[in-house]
VOPAZA-634967 format. One record per residue (C-alpha): z, y, x. Coordinates in steps of 0.5 Angstrom, whole numbers, plus 500, padded with zeros to 3 digits. Layout:
BEGIN
ZYX/...
***
This chain:
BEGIN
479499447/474502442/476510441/482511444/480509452/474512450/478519450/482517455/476516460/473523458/480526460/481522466/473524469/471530464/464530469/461528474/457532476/456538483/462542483/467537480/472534482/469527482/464531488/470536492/474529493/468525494/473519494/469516488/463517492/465514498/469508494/462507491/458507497/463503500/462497494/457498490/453493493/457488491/454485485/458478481/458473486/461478492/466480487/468472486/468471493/472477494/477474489/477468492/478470500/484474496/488467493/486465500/490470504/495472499/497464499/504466498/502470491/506476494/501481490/501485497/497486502/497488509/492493513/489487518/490482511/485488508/481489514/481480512/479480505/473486506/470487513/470494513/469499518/476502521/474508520/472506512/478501511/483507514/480512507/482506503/489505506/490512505/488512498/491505495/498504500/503504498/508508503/502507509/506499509/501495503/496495498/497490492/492486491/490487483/489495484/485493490/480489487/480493481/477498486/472494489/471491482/469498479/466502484/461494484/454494482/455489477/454489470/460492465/461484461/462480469/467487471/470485464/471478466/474479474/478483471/480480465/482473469/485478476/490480469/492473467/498472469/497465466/491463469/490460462/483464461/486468454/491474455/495478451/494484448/499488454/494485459/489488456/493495457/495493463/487492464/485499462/491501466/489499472/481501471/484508468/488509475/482508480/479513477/485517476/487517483/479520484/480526481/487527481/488527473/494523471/494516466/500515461/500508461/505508454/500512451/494507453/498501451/500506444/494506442/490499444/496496439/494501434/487499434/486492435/487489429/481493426/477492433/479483433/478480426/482474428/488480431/490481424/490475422/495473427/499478425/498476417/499469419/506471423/508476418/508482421/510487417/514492422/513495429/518491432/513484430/507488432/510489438/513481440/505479437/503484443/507482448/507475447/501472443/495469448/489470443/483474448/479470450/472470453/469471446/474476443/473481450/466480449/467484441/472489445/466491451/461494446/466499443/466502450/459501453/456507450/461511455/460506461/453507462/453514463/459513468/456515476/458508478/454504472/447502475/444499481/447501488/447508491/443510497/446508504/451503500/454499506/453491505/457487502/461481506/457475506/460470501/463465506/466471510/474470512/471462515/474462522/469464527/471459532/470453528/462455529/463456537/467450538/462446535/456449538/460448545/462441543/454439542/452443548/458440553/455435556/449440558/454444562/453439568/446440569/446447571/451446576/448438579/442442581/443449580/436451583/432446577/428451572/430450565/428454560/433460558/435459552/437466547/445469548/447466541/453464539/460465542/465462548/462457553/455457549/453464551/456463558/451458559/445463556/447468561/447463567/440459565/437466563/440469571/437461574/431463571/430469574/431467581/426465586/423458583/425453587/424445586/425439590/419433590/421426589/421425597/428430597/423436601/424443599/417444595/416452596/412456591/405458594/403465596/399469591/393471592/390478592/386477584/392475582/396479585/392485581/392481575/400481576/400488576/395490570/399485566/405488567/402495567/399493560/406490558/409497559/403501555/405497550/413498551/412505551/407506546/412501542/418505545/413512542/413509535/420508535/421515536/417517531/419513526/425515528/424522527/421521520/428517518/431523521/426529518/428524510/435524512/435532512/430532506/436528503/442532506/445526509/450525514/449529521/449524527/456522529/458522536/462517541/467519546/473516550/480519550/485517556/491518555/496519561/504516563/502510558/501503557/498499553/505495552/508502550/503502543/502495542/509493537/506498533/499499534/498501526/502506528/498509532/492509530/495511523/497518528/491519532/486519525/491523521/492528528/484529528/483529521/488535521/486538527/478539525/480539517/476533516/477527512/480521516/474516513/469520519/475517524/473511526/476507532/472504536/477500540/483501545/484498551/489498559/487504564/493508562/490508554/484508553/482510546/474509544/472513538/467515534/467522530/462522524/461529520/464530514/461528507/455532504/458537499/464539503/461544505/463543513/455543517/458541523/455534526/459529531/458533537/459539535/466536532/467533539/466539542/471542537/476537539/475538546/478545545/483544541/486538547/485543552/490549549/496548549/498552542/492547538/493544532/491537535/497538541/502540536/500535530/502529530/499526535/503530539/507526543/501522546/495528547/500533552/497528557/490527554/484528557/477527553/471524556/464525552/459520551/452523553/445519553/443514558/437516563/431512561/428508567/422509570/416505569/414500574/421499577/420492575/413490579/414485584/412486592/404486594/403480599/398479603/392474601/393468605/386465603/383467610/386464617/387466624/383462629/387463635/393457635/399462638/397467633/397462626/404459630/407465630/404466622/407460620/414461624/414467620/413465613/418458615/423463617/421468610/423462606/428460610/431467608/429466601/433459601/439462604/439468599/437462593/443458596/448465596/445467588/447459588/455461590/456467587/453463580/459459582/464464582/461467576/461461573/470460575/470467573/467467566/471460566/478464567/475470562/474464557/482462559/484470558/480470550/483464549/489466551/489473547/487469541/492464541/496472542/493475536/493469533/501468533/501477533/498475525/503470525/509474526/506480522/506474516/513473517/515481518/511482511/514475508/522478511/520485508/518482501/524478502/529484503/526488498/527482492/534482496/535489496/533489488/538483487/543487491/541493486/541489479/547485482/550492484/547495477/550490473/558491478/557498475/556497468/562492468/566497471/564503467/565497460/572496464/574503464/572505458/576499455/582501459/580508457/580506450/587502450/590507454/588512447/591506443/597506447/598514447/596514438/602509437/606513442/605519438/606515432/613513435/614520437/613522430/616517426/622518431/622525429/621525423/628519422/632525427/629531421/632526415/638525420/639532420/637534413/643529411/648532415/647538413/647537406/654532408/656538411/655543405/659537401/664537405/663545405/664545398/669541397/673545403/672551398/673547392/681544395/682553398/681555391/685550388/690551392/689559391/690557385/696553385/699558390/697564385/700560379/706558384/707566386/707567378/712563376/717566381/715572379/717571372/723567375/725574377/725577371/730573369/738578369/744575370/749580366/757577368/762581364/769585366/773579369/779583365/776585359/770580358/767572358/761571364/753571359/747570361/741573358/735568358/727569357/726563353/719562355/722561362/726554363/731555368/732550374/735549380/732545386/726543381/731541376/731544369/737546366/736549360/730548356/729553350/726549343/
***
């Protein structure tokens, strides 16, 4: 906290003021009229109707479970749906009371201390230095979602490390006492180290207080704030009714022994059986006031005189002047609110209408109701170009559809001047062409057979309709016997007819009474209905919950086969490589043996090569010492003498031996 939010708060709403996108947005506005009259006690009721709705600890809400939690209006609860779901199915629950608990009138230490325990993932009551980010985070992102700036969470989480040991004394001696020196540890002690407490967040809000005070939504509650839930809201409202008709239940029978006996007409208060009685006590009690005396005979009420009669009428003709000057009053107050409405520049009036849609039955929407809904908000507001909080559903019902709505004019400072009707009218227009954009949007498939029905304002009724009939005095007596026979035959026969109407109202009570008893079943049997539509909504959030964590473990579980696989691969690869490298080698050691092969039987060759030229010369040699000798041999001359005169002489070199077949002869010393 300390310096570090403060900047990122100054980035993520730099101002605030009229021309701003805090202003053009108008989602902070809203946000904070919608909350702001929440104080501490509401934002702990909400925190706990929250823990009681989400008994699961899913962390997600559904669109009925918020309406469950908050109470708003639908049109409100749509603005908020469409800023905080996440893909139009859920809202977590820690961003939504986040939002609550920012946009709230409560002090900034009590803001400090929901948030801190909402965070706690321990329930503890002391968090760690990364809840305390994720805090700022979350409170950083409400505002974020508002002017449309972006939050960094590592960033935050960055510098909240960086200084909390010079904001908490008590910070820095954890680290010294766990030896913290590198930021590794100082991260684990982050991460891991419960030691924010109660104490400790009241030394850190300080460092931020100066920046809060100035925020818009730091204060008392805006003009026009809507009213915050009571702090026993979400308790069933049945429980009340049944009570009250079990208190009541043996009270039934009265008006139905002797339904003609005055009682006196209790307030239409409350609920199921207790406001069905109200209403037959209060229509018993406007009828003809009839009794029966203890001898069993009809007792008539007397006839009015003719003072009376007057005195009748003067009080009602008084009751009327107070009504209408009342009435006047009301008026004028009205036109004064409205006149400081239009000082203030407030809303326009909205206005209310009816859309029918033809070829469709309720059964057609009723398995995706929210779908709908969400389509009819969404093709209006694009249709008019207004934003979908000035939407509001009023309710649907069977007659083809019938769709109740309300359309409210758009913020001030949007710069839109239209007021309801006006928007209306617009509407109308843009249902009856055929090339709109309502008829060709995403409503398109129901408002090709929509037609609009425009509320217009009651007609008053006209004074004096109330007063009773003026009777004759009947003070004054006939003398004649036949004429005061045939007054009386005539006033037994007037209150015979009244009788005879007094006992028809008394059937008709009594077929009210078996209709509303079957109107009672059909609530009934609708609330079990809506009651077991929350059930299945409950198991179809609880099955998506569970196939989104089957769909994650599917995915881990699929991340983690592939990770193998790659390692597995990677490792054939690997091997493969070292298979290939002791080939190489092989090859390399085979070729390198083969060249020294080759090398020795080149020079074994040369040898041979050698001695082969060696043995030729040798043998040149000898031949040629050999062709020398027989040279020489030849030289040798035989001289044989006359055989009459002289002897055989051989002349002989004596360098040369002489031989025969090898064999010497001669040898010359």
């Amino acid at each position: 906290m300390g310096a570090s939010l403060t900047r990122t708060l100054a980035r993520v709403l730099p101002e605030y003021g009229p021309g701003s996108d805090w202003i053009k947005n108008a989602r902070g506005p809203t946000l904070r009229r919608l909350f702001g009259a929440y104080t501490n006690p509401d934002l702990w009721a909400a925190y706990r109707r929250m823990k009681k709705i989400d008994s699961s600890n899913s962390g997600w809400l559904a669109f009925e479970e918020v309406q469950q939690l908050l109470g708003l209006p639908e049109f409100n609860l749509l603005f908020l749906w469409d800023l905080l779901s996440q893909q139009n199915e859920l809202i977590h629950c820690k961003e939504l009371l986040t939002t609550v608990c920012i946009f709230s009138s409560a002090s900034l230490p009590d803001k400090g201390r929901l948030l801190m325990a909402l965070y706690d993932t321990s329930r503890t009551g002391t968090v760690t230095g990364a809840e305390i980010a994720q805090l700022s985070v979350g409170a950083l992102g409400v505002l974020a979602r508002c002017t449309g700036t972006v939050v960094k969470p590592k960033d935050v989480a960055s510098s909240l490390r960086d200084e909390l040991p010079g904001l908490l004394p008590e910070y820095r001696e954890l680290l010294k006492r766990k030896g913290a020196k590198s930021r590794t540890d100082t991260e684990r002690s982050f991460q891991q180290e419960r030691f924010i407490s109660q104490q400790e967040l009241e030394k850190l809000l300080p460092t931020v207080q100066a920046a809060y005070q100035d925020l818009p939504f730091a204060g008392p509650p805006p003009v026009g704030a809507l009213a915050a839930p009571p702090l026993d809201w979400g308790e069933p409202a049945l429980v009340a009714a049944a009570a009250e008709a079990g208190r009541e239940r043996e009270v039934v029978a009265a008006p139905l022994a002797t339904p003609l006996q005055a009682t006196p007409a209790p307030s239409p208060a409350g609920g199921g059986h207790s406001a069905v009685r109200a209403i037959a006590a209060l229509r018993s009690s406007s009828m003809p006031s009839l009794g029966f005396g203890a001898g069993g005979g009809q007792r008539l009420r007397p006839l009015m005189t003719e003072t009376q009669v007057m005195q009748h009428i003067a009080e009602q003709d008084r009751a009327e002047e107070e009504a209408a000057r009342k009435a006047a009053s009301d008026e004028a107050e009205l036109a004064a609110k409205m006149e400081e409405a239009a000082k203030l520049k407030v809303r326009p009036p909205a206005a209310t209408g009816m859309l029918v849609i033809h070829g469709f039955n309720l059964a057609d929407i009723e398995k995706d109701m929210a779908r709908f809904r969400y389509l009819f908000v969404k093709g209006v507001s694009a249709a008019l170009s207004i934003p979908s909080g000035c939407v509001e559903i009023l309710d649907i019902t069977q007659g083809s559809i019938r769709l109740e709505f309300r359309l409210h004019a758009s913020p001030v400072g949007r710069g839109d001047p239209r007021d309801g009707s006006q928007l209306m009218s617009a509407l109308q227009e843009q249902i009856v062409s055929s090339s709109s954009h309502f008829r060709r949007g995403k409503f398109a498939e129901f408002a090709a057979s929509a037609e609009l029905w425009q509320d217009g304002k009651p007609k008053p009724q006209p004074l004096g309709t109330g007063r009773r009939t003026v009777m004759c005095d009947a003070e004054e007596q006939a003398s004649d016997w036949d004429f005061f026979v045939k007054r009386a035959w005539a006033l037994v026969e007037h209150e015979m007819d009244k009788c005879e109407a007094a006992e028809a109202a008394l059937r008709a009570t009594n077929d009210e009474f078996a209709r509303v008893e079957a109107a009672i079943a059909e609530i009934q049997s609708a609330e079990e209905e809506r009651r077991l539509k929350a059930q299945r909504r409950k198991e179809e959030k609880e099955a998506r919950r569970r196939a989104m964590e089957e769909e994650e473990e599917r995915r881990r579980v699929a991340g983690e086969s592939e990770a193998q696989r790659k390692a597995a691969e990677e490792q054939e690869a690997l091997r493969k490589r070292e298979e290939e490298e002791l080939e190489r080698q092989r090859q390399e050691a085979e070729e390198k043996i083969a060249a020294q092969r080759r090398e020795e039987e080149r020079q074994q060759a040369e040898r041979r090569k050698e001695e082969e030229e060696r043995r030729l010369r040798d043998e040149a040699e000898a031949k040629h010492l050999q062709d020398e000798a027989q040279r020489r041999c030849a030289e040798v001359t035989i001289q044989v003498a006359a055989p009459s005169t002289h002897s055989s002489m051989f002349l002989l070199r004596p360098d040369l031996p002489l031989s025969i077949g090898g064999t010497p002869l001669l040898t010359f010393l």
